[in-house]
Every structure is written in C-alpha cells, then in structure tokens.
C-alpha positions as CSV (number, residue, x, y, z in Angstrom):
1,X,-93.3,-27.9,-69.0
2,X,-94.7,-24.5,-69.7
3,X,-96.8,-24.7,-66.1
4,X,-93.7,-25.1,-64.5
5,X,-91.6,-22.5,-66.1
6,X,-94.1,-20.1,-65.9
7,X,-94.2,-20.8,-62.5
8,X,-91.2,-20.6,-61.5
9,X,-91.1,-16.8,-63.0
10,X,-93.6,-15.6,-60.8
11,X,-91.8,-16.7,-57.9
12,X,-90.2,-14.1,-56.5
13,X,-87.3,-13.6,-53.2
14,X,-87.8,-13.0,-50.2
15,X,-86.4,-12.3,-46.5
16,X,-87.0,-11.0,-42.7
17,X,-84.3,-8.9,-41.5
18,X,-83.8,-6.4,-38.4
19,X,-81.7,-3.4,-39.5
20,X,-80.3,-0.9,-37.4
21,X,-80.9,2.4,-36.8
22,X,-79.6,5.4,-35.2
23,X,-76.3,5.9,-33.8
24,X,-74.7,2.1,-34.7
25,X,-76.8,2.6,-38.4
26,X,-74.6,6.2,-39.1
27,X,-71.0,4.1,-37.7
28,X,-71.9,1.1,-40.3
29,X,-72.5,3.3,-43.1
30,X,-69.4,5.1,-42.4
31,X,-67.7,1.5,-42.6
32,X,-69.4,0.4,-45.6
33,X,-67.9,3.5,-47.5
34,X,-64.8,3.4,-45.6
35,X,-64.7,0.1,-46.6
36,X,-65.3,0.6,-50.0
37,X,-62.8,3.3,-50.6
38,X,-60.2,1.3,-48.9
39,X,-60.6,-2.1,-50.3
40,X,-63.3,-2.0,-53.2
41,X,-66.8,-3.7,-53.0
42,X,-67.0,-7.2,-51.3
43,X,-70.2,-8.9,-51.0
44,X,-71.5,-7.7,-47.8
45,X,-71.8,-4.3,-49.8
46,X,-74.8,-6.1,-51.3
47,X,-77.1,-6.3,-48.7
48,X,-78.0,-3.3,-46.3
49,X,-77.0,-3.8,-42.6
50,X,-79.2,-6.3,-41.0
51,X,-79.5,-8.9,-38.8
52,X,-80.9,-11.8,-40.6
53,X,-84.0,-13.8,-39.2
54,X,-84.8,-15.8,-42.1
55,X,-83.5,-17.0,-45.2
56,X,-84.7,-16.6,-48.6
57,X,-88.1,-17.9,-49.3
58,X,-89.8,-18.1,-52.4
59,X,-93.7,-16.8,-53.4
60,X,-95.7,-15.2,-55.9
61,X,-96.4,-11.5,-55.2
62,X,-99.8,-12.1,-54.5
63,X,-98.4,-13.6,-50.7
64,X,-97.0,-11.0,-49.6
65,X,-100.3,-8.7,-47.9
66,X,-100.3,-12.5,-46.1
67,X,-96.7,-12.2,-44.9
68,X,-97.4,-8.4,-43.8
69,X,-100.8,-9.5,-41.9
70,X,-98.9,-12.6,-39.9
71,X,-95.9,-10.6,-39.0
72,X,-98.5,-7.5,-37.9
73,X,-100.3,-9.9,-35.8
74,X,-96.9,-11.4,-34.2
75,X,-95.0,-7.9,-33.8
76,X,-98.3,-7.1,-31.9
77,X,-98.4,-10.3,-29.5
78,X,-94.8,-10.4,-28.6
79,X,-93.9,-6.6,-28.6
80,X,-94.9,-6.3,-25.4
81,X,-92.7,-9.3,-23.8
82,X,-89.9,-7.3,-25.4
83,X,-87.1,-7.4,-22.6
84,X,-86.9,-3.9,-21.5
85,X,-84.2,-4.2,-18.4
86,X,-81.6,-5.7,-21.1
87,X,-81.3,-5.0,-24.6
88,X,-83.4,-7.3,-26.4
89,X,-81.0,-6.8,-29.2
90,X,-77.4,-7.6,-27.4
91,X,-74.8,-6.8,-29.5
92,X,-71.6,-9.4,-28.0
93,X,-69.0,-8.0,-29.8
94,X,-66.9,-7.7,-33.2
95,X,-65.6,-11.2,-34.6
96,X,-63.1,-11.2,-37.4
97,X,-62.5,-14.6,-39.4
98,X,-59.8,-14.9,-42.5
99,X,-62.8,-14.3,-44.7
100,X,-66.3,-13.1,-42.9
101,X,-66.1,-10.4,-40.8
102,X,-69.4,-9.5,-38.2
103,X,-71.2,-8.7,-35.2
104,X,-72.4,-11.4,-33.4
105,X,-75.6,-10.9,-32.0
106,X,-77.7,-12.4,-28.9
107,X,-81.5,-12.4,-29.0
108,X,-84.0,-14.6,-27.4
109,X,-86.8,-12.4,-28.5
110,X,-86.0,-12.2,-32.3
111,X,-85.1,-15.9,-32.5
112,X,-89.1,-16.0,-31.1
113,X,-90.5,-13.7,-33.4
114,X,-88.8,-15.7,-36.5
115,X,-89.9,-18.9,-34.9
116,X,-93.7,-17.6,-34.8
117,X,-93.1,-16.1,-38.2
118,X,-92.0,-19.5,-39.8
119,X,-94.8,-21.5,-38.1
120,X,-97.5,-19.0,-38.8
121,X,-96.8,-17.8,-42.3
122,X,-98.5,-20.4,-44.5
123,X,-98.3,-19.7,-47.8
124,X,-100.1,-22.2,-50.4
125,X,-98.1,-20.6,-53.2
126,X,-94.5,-20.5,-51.5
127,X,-92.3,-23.3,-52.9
128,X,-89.9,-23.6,-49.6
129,X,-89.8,-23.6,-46.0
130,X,-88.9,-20.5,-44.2
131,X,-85.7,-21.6,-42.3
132,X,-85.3,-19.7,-38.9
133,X,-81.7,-18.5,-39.0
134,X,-80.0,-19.6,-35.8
135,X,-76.6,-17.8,-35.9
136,X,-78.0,-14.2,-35.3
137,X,-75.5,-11.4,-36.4
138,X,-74.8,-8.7,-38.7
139,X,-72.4,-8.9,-41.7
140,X,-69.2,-6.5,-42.0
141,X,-67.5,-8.1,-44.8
142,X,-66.7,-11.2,-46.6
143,X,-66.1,-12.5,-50.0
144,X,-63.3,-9.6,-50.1
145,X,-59.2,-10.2,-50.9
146,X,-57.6,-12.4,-48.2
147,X,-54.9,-9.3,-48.1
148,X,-57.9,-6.7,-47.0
149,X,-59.1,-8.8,-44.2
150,X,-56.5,-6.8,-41.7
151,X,-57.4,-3.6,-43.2
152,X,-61.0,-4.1,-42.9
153,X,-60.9,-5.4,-39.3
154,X,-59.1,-2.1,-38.5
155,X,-61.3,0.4,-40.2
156,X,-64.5,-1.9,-37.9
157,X,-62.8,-1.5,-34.8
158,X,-62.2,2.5,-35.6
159,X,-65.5,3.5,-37.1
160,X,-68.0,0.8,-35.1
161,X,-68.6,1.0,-31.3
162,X,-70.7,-2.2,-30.9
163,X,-72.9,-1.1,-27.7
164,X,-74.0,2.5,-29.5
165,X,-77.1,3.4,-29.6
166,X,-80.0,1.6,-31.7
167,X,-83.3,1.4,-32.9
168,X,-84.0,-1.8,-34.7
169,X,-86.6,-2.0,-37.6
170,X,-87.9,-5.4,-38.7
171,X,-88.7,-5.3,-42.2
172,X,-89.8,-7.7,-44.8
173,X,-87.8,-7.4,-48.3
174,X,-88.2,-8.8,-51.7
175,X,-84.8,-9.0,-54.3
176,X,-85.2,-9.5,-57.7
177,X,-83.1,-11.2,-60.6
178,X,-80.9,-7.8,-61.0
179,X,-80.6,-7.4,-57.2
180,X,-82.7,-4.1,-56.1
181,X,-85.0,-4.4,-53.0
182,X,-88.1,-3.7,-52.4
183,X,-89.4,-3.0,-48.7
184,X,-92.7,-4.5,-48.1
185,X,-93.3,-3.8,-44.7
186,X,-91.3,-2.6,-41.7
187,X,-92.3,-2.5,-37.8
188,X,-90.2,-0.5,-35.2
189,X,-89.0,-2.9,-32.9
C-alpha cells in the first residue's frame, strides 16, 4: 500500500496545448477580463487560451526532459511540411452552445503533430495513454450561469475577430494539486 501511495504522489499533470499569440492573443485577453467583469469567473478562466492537442497525462517529473526531446525532434521533422499557402491553424468561426462557448478550429498539421507526439512519447513511468484530442478548438466559456450565456456571446463577437492575426506557440504544461502551471517547454509554431 505505501508503494502505491507514494506513487501516486509523484505523479504529476500534464498537457500539449497551442496558445495564441499576437493580435487574436490581446482580443481574448480583452474577453477573458471583459468577461470577468461582466459575469464573474467561469471555468474557462482557469486555463490560458489554447487549443488543446492532448489530454492530461500523468508522470513523474523525472519524464518530462523525455517529453521536451520527443516533441523537439517532431516540431523539427514536421515544421517544415507546415502549410504555408493556408493557415495551418484555420480558425472556422465562433460557436455558442447554452453552456460552452468556443472557437472551433481546423488543423491537419496539429492533429499530426499530437498523433506523432502520442506514438512517440514513451514514458515507462507514465500511468495513462496520451489521448490525441480530436475536436480541435479554443475555449471561450463554460461552466458559467445559464443567464450569462447571451451576455458572454455578445462581448465574443465584440471583442474577438476570429481571422486576426496569430502566432501559435506549442507548449508543454504541467498543473499541480492547487492549480498553477508550469511551462516546460514551448516551440514557435
């Protein structure tokens, strides 16, 4: 019993997201606070803007100059079969449910570079599967007040132009128990 509890507390979180810079990073941050003044926290006001590849997986710290050598070695191979007549990163458009608000998100090339993460990154020490996320897009809002959800669409559609400018950084991120983040690694994309 002790093995496993002890364990278990070295595991720690963590993820592969692509966050935005630039232009459409300065519009979400005017949201968020927007947001925040309007309607209060909701959950997305957790997480920084990002685009998630993966979800959580969990590892001792000692993994993670592994994870930063595989993903160097991928970002390397497939940077240059980036698209560069398209966006790589296509932003379709703003989607507002009745409780998760988002930019939905096209991208052959990053659903690629999580794929070759996923299969690539083996850990002996993680104790999960890196899942590829397959519904690429970038969080708004949700877990907020069903009354705020027309408010919130509204201050999205005001303060975010979907197609602005961007520089995308993929960056590998640890969370711990009290929720603060630690960057491990980040590669312009």
């Amino acid at each position: 019993m002790t093995n496993i509890a002890m364990t278990s507390q070295q595991l720690r979180d963590f993820i592969v997201y692509v966050c935005p810079m630039g232009k459409l990073a300065q519009q979400l941050r005017a949201y968020f606070d927007a947001a925040r003044a309007a309607c209060g926290l909701n959950t997305a006001h957790h997480y920084m803007p990002h685009i998630p590849l993966t979800g959580f997986f969990y590892d001792q710290a000692s993994a993670v100059p592994l994870y930063v050598s595989v993903m160097d070695g991928i970002v390397t191979a497939l940077l240059p079969e980036r698209p560069q007549a398209e966006p790589a990163i296509h932003m379709v458009g703003m989607r507002f449910q009745d409780d998760f608000h988002y930019l939905l998100v096209e991208s052959h090339w990053l659903a690629r570079l999580a794929a070759e993460f996923a299969a690539k990154a083996d850990s002996p020490s993680r104790s999960n599967a890196i899942l590829v996320k397959d519904f690429l897009h970038l969080s708004l809002a949700y877990g907020f007040q069903p009354h705020h959800g027309p408010r919130l669409a509204q201050l999205a559609r005001e303060l975010i132009t979907c197609h602005s400018p961007a520089g995308w950084e993929l960056r590998l991120y640890e969370r711990d128990k009290s929720e603060r983040w630690t960057q491990h690694a980040a590669w312009p994309i």
